[in-house]
TORTOR-937608 format. One record per residue: x, y, z of N, C-alpha, C in turn; residue in one letter. Coordinates in steps of 0.001 Angstrom, whole numbers, plus 500000, padded with zeros to 6 digits. Example, Ala and Ser with C-alpha at 12.3 -4.5 7.8 and 13.67 -1.06 7.14 Angstrom:
513190494310507800512300495500507800513200496700507800a 512850497750507080513670498940507140512900500030507870s 
REM end
This chain:
490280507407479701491190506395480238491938506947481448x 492003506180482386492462506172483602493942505915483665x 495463506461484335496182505781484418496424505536485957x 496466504329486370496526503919487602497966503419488244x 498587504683488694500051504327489479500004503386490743x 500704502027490736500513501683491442502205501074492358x 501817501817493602503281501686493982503451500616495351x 504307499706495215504330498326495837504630498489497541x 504534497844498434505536497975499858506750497355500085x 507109497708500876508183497227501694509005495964501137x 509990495629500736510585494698500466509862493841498890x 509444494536498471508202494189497477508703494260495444x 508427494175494901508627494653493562507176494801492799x 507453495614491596506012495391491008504864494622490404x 506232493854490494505339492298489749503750491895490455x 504001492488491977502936492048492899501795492945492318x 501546493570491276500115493942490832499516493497489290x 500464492663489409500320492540487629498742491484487487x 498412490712488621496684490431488518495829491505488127x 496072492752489255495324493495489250495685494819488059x 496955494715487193497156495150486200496193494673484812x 496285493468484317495415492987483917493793492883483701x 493309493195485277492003493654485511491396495108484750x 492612495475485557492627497333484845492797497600483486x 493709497028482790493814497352481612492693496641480391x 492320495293480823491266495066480123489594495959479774x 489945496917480942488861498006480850489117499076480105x 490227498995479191490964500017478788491705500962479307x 491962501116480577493123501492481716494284501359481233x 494805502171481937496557502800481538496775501856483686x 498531501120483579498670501227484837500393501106484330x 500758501796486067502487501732485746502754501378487087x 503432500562487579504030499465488326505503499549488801x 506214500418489058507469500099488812508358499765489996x 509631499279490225509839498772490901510443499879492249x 510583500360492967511292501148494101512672500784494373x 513291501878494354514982501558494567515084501287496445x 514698500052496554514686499745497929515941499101498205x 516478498938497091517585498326497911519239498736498035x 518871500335497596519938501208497283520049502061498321x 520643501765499402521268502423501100520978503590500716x 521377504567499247521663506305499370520224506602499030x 519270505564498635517753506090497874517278506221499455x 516321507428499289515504508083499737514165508181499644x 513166508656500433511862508753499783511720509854498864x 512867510828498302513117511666497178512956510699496135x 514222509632496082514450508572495123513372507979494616x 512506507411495958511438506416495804510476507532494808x 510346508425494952509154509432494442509470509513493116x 510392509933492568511116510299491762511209508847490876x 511766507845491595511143506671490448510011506570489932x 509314506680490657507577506512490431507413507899489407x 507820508860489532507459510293488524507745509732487086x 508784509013487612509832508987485893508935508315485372x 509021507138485807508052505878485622506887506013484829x 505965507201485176504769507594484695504851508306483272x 506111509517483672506115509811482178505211511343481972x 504466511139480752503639512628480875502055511885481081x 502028510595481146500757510336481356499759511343482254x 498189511171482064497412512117482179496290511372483207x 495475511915483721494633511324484452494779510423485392x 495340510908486717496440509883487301495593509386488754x 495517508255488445494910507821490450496507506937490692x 496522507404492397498205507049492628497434505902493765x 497875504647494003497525503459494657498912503081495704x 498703503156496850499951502651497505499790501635498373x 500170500755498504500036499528499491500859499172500206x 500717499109501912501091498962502975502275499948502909x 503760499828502719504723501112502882504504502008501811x 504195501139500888503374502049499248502652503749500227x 502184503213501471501661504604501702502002505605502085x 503442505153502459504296506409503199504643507452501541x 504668506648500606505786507585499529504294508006498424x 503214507165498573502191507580497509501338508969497565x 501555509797498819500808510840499017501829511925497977x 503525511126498557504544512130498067504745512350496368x 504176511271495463503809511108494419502341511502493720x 501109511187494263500257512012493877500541513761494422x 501538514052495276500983515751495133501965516105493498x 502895515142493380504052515737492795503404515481490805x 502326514694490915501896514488489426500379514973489296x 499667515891490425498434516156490580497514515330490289x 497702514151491170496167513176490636495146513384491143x 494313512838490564493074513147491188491926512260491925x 492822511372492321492160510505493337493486509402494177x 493895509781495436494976509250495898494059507723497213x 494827506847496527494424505517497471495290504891498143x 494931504667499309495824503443500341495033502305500281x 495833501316499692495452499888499919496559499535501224x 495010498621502333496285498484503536497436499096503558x 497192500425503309498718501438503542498839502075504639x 499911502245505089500487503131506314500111504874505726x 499470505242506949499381506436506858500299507238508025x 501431508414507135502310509164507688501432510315508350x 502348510544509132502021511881509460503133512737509310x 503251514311509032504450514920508541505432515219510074x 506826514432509467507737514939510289508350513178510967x 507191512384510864507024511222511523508175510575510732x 509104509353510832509816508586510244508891507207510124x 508870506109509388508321504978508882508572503856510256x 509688504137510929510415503379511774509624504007513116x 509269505488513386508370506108514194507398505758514939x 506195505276512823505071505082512706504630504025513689x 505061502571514023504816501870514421504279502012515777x 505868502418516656505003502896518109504130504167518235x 504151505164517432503368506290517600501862505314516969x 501485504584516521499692504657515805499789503427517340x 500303502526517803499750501863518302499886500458517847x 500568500275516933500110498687515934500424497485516921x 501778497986517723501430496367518486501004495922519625x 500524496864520513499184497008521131498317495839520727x 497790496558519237496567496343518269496785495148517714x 498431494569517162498175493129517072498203492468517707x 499103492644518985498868491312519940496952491369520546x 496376492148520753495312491668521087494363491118519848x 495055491528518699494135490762517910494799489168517859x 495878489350517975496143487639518010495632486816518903x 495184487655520417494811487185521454493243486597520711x 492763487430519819491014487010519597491549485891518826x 492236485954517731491903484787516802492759483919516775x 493169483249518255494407482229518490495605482248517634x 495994483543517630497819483687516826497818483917515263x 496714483766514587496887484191513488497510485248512902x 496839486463513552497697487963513230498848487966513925x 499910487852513116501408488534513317502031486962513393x 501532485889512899501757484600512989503229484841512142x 504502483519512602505614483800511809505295482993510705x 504297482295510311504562481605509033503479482797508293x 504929483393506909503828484042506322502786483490505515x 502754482180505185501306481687504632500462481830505467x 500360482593506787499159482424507388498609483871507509x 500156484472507967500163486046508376499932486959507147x 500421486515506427500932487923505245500262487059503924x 500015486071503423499626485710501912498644484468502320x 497599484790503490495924484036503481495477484677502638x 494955483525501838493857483911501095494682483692499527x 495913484237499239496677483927498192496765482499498016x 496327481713496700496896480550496353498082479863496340x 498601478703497033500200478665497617501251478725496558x 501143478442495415502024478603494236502001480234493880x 501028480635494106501487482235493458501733483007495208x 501530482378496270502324483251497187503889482472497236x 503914481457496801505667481210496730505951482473496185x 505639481915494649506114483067493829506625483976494072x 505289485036494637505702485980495592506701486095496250x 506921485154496658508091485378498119509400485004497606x 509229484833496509510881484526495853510896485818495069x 510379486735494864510767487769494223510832489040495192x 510964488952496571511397489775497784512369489912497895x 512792491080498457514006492072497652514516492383499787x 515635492745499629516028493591500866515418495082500829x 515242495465501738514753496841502047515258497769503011x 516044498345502658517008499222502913516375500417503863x 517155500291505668516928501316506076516496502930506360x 517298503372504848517490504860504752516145505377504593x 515451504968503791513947505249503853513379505474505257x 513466504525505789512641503912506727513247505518508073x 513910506174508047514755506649509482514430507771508805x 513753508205507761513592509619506812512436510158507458x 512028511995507953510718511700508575510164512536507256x 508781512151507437507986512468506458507928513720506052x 508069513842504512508433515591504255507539516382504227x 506219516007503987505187516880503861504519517709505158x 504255518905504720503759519972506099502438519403506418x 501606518976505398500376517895505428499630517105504388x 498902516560504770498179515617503990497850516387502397x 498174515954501426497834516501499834496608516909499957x 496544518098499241495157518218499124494124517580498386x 494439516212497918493525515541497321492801514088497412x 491298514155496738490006513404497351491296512000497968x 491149511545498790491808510126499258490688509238499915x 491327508103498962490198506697499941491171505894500225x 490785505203501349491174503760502159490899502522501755x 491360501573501687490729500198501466491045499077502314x 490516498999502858491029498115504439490714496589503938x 491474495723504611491181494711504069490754494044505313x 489996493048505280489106492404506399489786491641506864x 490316490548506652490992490055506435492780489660506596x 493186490966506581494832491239506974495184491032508598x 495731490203508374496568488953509574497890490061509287x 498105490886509102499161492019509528499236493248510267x 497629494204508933497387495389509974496203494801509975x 495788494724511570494555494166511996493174495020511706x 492233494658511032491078495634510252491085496277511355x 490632495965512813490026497219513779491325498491513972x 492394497888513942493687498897513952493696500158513117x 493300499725511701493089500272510630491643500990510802x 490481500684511251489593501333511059489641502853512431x 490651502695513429491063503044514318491489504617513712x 492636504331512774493910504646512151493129505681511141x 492745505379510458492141505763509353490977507594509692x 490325506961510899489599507935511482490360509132512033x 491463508418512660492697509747513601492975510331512519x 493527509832511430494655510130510738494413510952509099x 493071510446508628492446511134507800490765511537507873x 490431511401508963489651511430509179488297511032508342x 488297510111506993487508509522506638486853508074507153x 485839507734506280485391506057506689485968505235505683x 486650504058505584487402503355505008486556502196503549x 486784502265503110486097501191502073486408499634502202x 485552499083502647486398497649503274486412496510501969x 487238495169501968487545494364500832487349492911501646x 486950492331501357487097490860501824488771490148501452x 489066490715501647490794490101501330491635490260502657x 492928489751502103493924489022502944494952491102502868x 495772490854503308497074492001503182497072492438501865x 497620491334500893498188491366499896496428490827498646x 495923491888498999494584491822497961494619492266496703x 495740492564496222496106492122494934496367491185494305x 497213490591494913497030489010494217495789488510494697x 495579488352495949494391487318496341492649488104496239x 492595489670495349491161489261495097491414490959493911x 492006490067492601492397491323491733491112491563491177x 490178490788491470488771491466490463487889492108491153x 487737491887491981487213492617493477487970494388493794x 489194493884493443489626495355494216490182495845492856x 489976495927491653489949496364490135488349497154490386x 487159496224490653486349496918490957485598498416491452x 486808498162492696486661498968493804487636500368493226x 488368500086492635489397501425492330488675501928490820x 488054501127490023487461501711488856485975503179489158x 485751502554490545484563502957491172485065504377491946x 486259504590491734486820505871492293486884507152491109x 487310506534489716486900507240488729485587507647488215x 484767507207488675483756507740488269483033509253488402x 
REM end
C-alpha cells in the first residue's frame, strides 16, 4: 500500500482532491490531504512543511503530489519524509534561493501566456475563472470549488526557496494539456530547464483533479510500480 501525500495550491484547501482521493483509496491506497496554514501571515514554508509532516504521521511508503504552488513546498516535504517518488501536478517548479513571487518573472510565464492567449483568442489567463482555471470541471462542482477558497497569505510567497537543490529523488511532471493558466508549451519549456526531464502529459484542465480523477489516479498509481 501506497500512501499518497497530496498537497493543494495557492489559496486552495484539501477538499480539492477528495475525487481523486477516492480513486486512490479504492485501490487500497493510503492518501492524506491536509489543509496548509495559508492564511496565517507568521506561517512559512517551514509551517506549510511541517503541516504536511504532521499530517502524515509515521505512515510508510510515501509518494508526495503537489499541485500548482503545491510545488514550491512538495519537494520541501518529500526530502523531509524520504519518499520515494516526488510529483508535480501543474506545479511550479522552484529553484533554490528563488522566492514564489520571483518565480513568475524569472521562468518567463507572462511572456508565455499572453502569447498563448494570442493563439487561442483569450482563453489562457481569461478573467472568468470558468474558462481560465476550472475548464473542463463540471459547473456545480467548480462553484463548489470556489466557495471553499481561502486567502493566501503573502509570507510564503516573499520566502526564497530553502533548498541548496533539487531532492534527490525519482520526480515526475504531469502537465496538463489543457491548463488555460500554465500554458502546456510554458510548462513543457519549464520542465526541461528546470528538471531536466520529459513531462507526462493529461488531457485535463489546471485543476485535473477534480476534472479527470480517474485518469490522473491512473497516472500516479503507474509511478508505484
Amino acid at each position: 500500500m501506497t500512501t499518497f501525500v497530496l498537497i493543494h495550491g495557492a489559496g486552495d484547501v484539501g477538499w480539492a482532491w477528495h475525487l481523486l482521493e477516492a480513486e486512490l483509496r479504492r485501490d487500497g491506497h493510503d492518501t492524506v490531504a491536509p489543509d496548509l496554514p495559508i492564511e496565517d501571515d507568521s506561517a512559512g514554508l517551514a509551517e506549510y512543511t511541517d503541516a504536511v509532516v504532521t499530517a502524515v504521521g509515521d505512515r510508510e511508503d510515501i509518494v508526495v503530489v503537489g499541485h500548482s504552488f503545491g510545488g514550491i513546498v512538495a519537494p520541501l516535504v518529500a526530502e523531509r519524509l524520504s519518499a520515494k517518488v516526488l510529483v508535480l501536478l501543474a506545479g511550479m517548479i522552484p529553484a533554490p534561493g528563488e522566492t514564489t513571487n520571483e518565480w513568475w518573472g524569472n521562468t518567463g510565464y507572462g511572456p508565455a501566456s499572453q502569447e498563448a492567449a494570442e493563439r487561442d483568442g483569450g482563453l489562457t489567463g481569461n478573467g472568468d475563472p470558468f474558462v481560465s482555471f476550472y475548464n473542463g470541471v463540471p459547473r456545480k462542482l467548480a462553484e463548489q470549488a470556489m466557495s471553499k477558497e481561502r486567502r493566501q497569505s503573502e509570507a510564503a510567497m516573499d520566502e526564497p526557496w530553502p533548498l541548496e537543490q533539487w531532492p534527490d529523488i525519482p520526480t515526475k511532471f504531469v502537465l496538463c494539456t489543457e491548463d488555460r493558466f500554465f500554458p502546456p508549451e510554458f510548462f513543457r519549456r519549464l520542465v526541461k530547464e528546470r528538471l531536466d526531464i520529459t513531462p507526462d502529459e493529461i488531457a485535463a484542465c489546471h485543476c485535473a483533479a477534480l476534472a479527470k480523477p480517474k485518469e490522473l489516479a491512473t497516472l500516479l498509481r503507474s509511478y508505484t510500480d
